[in-house]
C-alpha angles and dihedrals in degrees: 000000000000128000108201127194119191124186101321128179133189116188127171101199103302107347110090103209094182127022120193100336109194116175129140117200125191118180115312141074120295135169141218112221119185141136116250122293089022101119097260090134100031084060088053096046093055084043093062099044088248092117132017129237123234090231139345122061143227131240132205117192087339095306120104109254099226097060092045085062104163100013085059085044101053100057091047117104106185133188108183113202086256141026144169131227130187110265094236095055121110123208093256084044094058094037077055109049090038083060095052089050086059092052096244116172111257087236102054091041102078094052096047092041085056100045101049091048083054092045086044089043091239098113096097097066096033091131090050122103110263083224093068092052126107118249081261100063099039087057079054098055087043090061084050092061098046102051099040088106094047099243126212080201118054118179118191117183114201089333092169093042110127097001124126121240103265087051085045090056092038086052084055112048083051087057092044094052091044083054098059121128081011124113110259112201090163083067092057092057093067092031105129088025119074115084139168125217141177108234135160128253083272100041091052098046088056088043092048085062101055100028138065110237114212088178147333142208134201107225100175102292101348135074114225096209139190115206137177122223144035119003111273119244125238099009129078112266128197125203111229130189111274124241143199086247093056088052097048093044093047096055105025093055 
């Protein structure tokens, strides 16, 4: 599978969003990093089909995208940074009516609808309205929606944006289990440098400063702790097996 992009441009009048994008993506996990204002969205939305770019095309499995229409459709998931959902819908009720958008058969739709708000743990307030949830839970029935097709594409746009530590792990973790068997070249990027060490209360709060945490644990008077970063100096560090939780927390905190 192979996404290609091949000088592509975006302008709105006289502002260029995008100028001569060339990337090529195979199957993995990759990640757009950019300060504000940079095109980041706009990328995904042309990706997506959402939006149109100026020049350049894009090329899925060596056939333009926009004259593949609803073949290339049909294998997107996307996840814009916001969304809105009618306020009397219930988790299972959008899940529902966003399968029905994808043109999922009825009688496939209850199972898969049961079985990702499981996978996103949201199976346990399905009949609960999307417009009482945290900005946690509504990120994770964003992801719901976006893969109910099973998509070979997922785009997610700031999935992580807003959200507090523990949903930022949680977020994680989803992403990592929808990556398995799949080759991870964000875990690469933190590979030689996650460790875990066994410091005092005064040993971790130095470390905590210099170091990004990933996660911690209290074990009697002592706190058992993965970092990210350099090797830390005068204690004994162990290398541990990245993850793509140690990359995402290590970049979106």
């Amino acid at each position: 599978m192979e996404l290609k992009i091949e000088n592509l441009c975006k302008s709105y009048r006289k502002k260029q969003a995008l100028k001569n994008i060339n990337i090529t993506l195979t199957e993995g996990t990759y990640g757009l990093l950019g300060e504000n204002g940079a095109g980041k969205s706009t990328l995904m939305r042309i990706l997506t089909t959402c939006d149109f770019q100026s020049s350049g095309k894009i090329l899925f499995n060596g056939e333009e995208i926009v004259k593949l229409g609803e073949k290339y459709r049909d294998v997107i998931g996307y996840m814009p940074q916001e969304y809105n959902v009618y306020p009397s819908f219930t988790a299972y009720d959008f899940l529902d009516y966003m399968g029905a958008l994808k043109g999922i058969p009825k009688e496939k739709l209850e199972k898969k609808i049961q079985k990702i708000l499981e996978f996103v743990n949201l199976a346990h307030v399905k009949n609960k309205k999307v417009n009482t949830f945290s900005g946690g839970m509504k990120r994770r029935i964003g992801i719901a929606q976006a893969i109910l097709n099973d998509p070979k594409i997922l785009i997610l746009d700031e999935p992580t944006a807003g959200l507090d530590p523990k949903e930022r792990i949680r977020f994680s973790n989803i992403i990592s289990a929808m990556s398995k068997d799949k080759i991870d070249v964000l875990v690469e990027k933190v590979r030689g440098k996650v460790w875990e060490v066994l410091v005092n209360q005064n040993e971790f709060k130095n470390l905590s400063l210099e170091r990004q945490v990933i996660r911690r644990k209290q074990e009697g008077d002592k706190i058992r702790v993965r970092f990210v970063g350099d090797i830390y100096e005068g204690i004994e560090n162990k290398s541990l097996e990245p993850s793509l939780e140690d990359y995402y927390m290590s970049v979106c905190i």
